[in-house]
C-alpha positions as CSV (number, residue, x, y, z in Angstrom):
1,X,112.4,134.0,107.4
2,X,109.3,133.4,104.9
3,X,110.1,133.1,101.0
4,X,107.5,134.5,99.0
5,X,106.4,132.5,96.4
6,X,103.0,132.6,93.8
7,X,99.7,131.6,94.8
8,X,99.0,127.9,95.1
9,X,95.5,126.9,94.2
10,X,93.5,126.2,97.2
11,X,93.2,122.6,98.2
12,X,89.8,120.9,99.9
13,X,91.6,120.7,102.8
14,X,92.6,125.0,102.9
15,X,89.5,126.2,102.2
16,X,87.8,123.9,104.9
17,X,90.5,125.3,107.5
18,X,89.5,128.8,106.7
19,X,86.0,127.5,106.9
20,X,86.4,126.7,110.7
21,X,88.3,129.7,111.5
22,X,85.6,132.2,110.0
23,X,83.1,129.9,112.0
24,X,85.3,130.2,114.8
25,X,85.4,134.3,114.9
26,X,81.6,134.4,113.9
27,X,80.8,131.8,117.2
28,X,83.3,134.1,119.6
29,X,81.1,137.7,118.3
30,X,77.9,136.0,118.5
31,X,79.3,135.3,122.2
32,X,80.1,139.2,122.4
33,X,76.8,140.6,121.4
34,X,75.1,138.1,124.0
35,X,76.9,139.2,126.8
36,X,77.1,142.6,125.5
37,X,73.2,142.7,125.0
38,X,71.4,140.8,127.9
39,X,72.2,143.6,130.6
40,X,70.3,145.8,128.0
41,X,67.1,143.9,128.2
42,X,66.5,145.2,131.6
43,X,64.8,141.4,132.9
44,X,65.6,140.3,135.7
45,X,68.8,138.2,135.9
46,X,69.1,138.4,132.4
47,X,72.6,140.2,133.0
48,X,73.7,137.0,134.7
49,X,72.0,134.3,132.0
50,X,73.3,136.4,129.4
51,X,76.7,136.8,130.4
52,X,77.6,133.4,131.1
53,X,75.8,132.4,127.5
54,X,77.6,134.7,125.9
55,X,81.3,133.3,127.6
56,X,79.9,129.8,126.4
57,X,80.0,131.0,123.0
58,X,83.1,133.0,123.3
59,X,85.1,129.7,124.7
60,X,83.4,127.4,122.4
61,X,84.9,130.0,119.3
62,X,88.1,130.0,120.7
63,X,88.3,125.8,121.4
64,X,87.3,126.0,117.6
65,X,90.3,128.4,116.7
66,X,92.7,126.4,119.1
67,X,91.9,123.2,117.5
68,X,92.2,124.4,113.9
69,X,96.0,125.3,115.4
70,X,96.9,122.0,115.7
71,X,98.0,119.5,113.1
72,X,99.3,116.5,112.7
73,X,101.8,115.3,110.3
74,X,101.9,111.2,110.2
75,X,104.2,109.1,109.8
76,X,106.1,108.8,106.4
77,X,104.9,112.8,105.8
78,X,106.1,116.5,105.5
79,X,104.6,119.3,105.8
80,X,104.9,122.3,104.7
81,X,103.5,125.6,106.1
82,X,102.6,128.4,104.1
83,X,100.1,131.6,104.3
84,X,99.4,134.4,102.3
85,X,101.7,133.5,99.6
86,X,104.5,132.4,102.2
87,X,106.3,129.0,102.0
88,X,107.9,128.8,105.2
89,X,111.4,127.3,104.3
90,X,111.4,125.1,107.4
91,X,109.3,122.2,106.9
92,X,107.3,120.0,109.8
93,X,108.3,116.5,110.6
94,X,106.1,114.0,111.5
95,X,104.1,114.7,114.5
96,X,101.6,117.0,116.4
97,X,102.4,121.1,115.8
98,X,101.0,124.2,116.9
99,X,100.6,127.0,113.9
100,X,99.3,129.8,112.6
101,X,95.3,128.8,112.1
102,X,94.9,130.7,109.5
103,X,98.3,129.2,107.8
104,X,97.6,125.8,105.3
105,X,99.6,122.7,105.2
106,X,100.5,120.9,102.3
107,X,101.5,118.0,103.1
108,X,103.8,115.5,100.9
109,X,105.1,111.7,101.0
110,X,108.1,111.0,101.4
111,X,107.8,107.2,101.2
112,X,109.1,105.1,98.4
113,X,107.4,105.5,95.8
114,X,106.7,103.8,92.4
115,X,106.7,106.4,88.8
116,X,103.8,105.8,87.1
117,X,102.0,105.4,90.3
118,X,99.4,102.5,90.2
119,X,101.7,99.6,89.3
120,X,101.8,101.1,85.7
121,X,104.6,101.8,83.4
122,X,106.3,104.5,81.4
123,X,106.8,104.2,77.7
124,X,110.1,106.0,76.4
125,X,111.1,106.6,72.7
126,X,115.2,106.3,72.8
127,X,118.0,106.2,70.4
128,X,120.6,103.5,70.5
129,X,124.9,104.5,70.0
130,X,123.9,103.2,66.3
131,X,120.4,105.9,66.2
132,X,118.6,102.9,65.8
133,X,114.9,103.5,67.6
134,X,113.8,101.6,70.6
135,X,110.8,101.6,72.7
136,X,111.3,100.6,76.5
137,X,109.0,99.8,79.1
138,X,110.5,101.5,82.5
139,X,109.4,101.8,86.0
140,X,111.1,104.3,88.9
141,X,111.3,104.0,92.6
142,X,111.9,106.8,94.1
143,X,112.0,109.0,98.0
144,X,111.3,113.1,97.6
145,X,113.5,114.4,99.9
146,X,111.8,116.0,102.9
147,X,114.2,118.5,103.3
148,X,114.0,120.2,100.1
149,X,109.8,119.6,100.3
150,X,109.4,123.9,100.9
151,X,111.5,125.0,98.3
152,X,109.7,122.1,95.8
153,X,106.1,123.7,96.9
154,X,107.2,126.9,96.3
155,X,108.4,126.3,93.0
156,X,106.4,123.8,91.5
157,X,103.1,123.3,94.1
158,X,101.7,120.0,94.9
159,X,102.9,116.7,95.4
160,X,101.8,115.6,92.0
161,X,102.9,118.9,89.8
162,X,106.8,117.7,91.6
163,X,105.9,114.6,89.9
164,X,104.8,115.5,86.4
165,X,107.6,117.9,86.4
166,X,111.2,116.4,88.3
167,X,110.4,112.9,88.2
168,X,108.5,112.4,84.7
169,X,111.1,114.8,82.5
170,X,114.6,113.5,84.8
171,X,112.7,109.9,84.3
172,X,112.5,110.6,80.4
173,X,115.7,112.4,79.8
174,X,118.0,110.0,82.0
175,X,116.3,107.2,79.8
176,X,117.7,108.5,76.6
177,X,120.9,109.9,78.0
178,X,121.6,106.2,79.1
179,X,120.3,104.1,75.9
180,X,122.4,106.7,73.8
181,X,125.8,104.9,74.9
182,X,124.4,101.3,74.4
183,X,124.4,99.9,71.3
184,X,121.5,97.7,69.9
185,X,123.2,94.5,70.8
186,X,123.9,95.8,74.8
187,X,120.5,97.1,74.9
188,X,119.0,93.7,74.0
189,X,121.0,91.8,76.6
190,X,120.0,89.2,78.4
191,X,121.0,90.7,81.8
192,X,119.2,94.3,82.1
193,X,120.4,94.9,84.9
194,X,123.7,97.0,83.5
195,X,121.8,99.4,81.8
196,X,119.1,99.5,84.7
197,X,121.8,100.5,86.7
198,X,122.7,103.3,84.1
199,X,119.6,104.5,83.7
200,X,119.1,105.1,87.9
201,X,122.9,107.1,87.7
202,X,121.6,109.3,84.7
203,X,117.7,109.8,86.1
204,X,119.6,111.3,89.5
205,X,122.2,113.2,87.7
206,X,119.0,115.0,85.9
207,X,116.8,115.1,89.4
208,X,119.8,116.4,91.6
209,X,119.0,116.4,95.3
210,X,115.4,116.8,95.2
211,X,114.6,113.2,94.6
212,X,116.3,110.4,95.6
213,X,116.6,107.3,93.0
214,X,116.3,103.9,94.5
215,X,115.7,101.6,91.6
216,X,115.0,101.2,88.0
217,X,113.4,98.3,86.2
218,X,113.1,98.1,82.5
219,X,110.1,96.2,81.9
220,X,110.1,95.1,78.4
221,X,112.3,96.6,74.8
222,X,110.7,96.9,71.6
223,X,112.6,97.7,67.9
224,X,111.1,98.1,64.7
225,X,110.3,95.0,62.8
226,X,113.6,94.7,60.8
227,X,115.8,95.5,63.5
228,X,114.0,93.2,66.3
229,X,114.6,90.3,62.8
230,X,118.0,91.1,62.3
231,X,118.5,90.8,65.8
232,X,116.9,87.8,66.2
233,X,118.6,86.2,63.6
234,X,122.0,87.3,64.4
235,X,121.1,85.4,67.9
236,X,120.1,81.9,65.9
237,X,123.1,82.4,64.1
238,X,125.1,82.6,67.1
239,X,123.4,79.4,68.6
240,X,124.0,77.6,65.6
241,X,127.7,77.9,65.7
242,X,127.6,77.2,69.6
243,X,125.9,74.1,68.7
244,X,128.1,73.2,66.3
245,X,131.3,73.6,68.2
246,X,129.7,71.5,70.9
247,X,129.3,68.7,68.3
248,X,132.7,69.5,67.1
249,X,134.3,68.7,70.5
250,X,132.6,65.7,71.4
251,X,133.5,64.3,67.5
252,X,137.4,65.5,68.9
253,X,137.1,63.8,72.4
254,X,135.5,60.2,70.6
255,X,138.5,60.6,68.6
256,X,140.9,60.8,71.7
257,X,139.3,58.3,72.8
């Protein structure tokens, strides 16, 4: 059973399908009228010349047609069928299938793939426990899940509008769920990969099953002047006294000595 759904804006790819099959329909009645209209003439074997032109034509438009039927879904793809406004909730694996030809195909990744696309990152404005403001640097590797690749067309459209709509705003919103339990100090640990790992259990709780979260890397962490100062210093300080208890115990075990 179809779902109806709104109107996608039409792809390259759709409007050169429909392309072939109107070529194909106007090659098969140009076929028609030549067999239809050699007999007519009234030349000698012109009934048989026009005839088997005229099946030439009529096979050739429906080779065309037959072709245009057949696509192919490679490796690492989905697609997904849909005509006249119909998504058809069953989408097509990978591999050669027989359709509608006047249906079009979108088809979608489902790959791992990087968020921002490119090798680039994302910048996100979070509050820490303490609403102190931070700036972070993060990356997402993600899957779109194949089976929910229909339903995701027919409510969002393209491969990129599931993007700049699931995976940017579950992306940004896990981000600032996650930093919003850390305080300053945990966010500018040494070992990111605690709140990484937060981040990737927040970004799925916001992107459900449609996506699937593989990994998150926080590239870099930036706080306003005084903060990243205070911060610093607090970390000199605490080297300081490290130092100086390491001087203290070798003073103690001299002493021992």
């Amino acid at each position: 059973m179809n779902v109806s759904g709104p109107k996608s804006p039409e792809t390259p790819q759709e409007g050169e399908r429909m392309g072939q099959i109107i070529l194909a329909i106007f090659v098969i009645l140009v076929g028609a009228v030549i067999r239809a209209v050699g007999p007519a003439t009234g030349k000698p074997n012109a009934a048989g010349t026009s005839k088997l032109l005229g099946y030439g034509f009529m096979f050739a438009g429906v080779a065309l047609a037959f072709g245009n039927a057949l696509t192919v879904v490679s490796v690492g793809e989905v697609g997904v069928k849909h005509f006249l406004g119909s998504v058809d909730p069953v989408p097509l694996d990978q591999g050669v299938h027989v359709v509608n030809p006047l249906a079009s195909i979108e088809k979608m990744s489902i790959r791992e793939q990087s968020y921002p696309p490119g090798g680039g990152v994302e910048t996100i404005e979070a509050q820490t426990s303490e609403q102190l403001n931070v700036s972070l640097e993060v990356v997402l590797l993600f899957t779109l899940d194949g089976n929910e690749a229909p339903d995701l067309y027919q409510r969002l459209g393209s491969e990129r509008a599931i993007k700049d709509n699931i995976v940017l705003n579950a992306m940004r919103n896990g981000v600032r769920d996650a930093v919003a339990t850390k305080s300053i100090n945990e966010i500018f640990s040494p070992d990111r990969r605690e709140i990484a790992a937060d981040m990737r259990q927040e970004i799925q709780a916001k992107a459900g099953n449609r996506i699937e979260v593989v990994d998150v890397f926080v590239r870099d962490i930036q706080a306003p002047p005084r903060v990243r100062e205070a911060i610093e210093a607090r970390i000199e300080r605490e080297q300081q006294v490290e130092q100086e208890r390491f001087q203290t115990e070798i003073i103690q075990e001299r002493a021992q000595q």
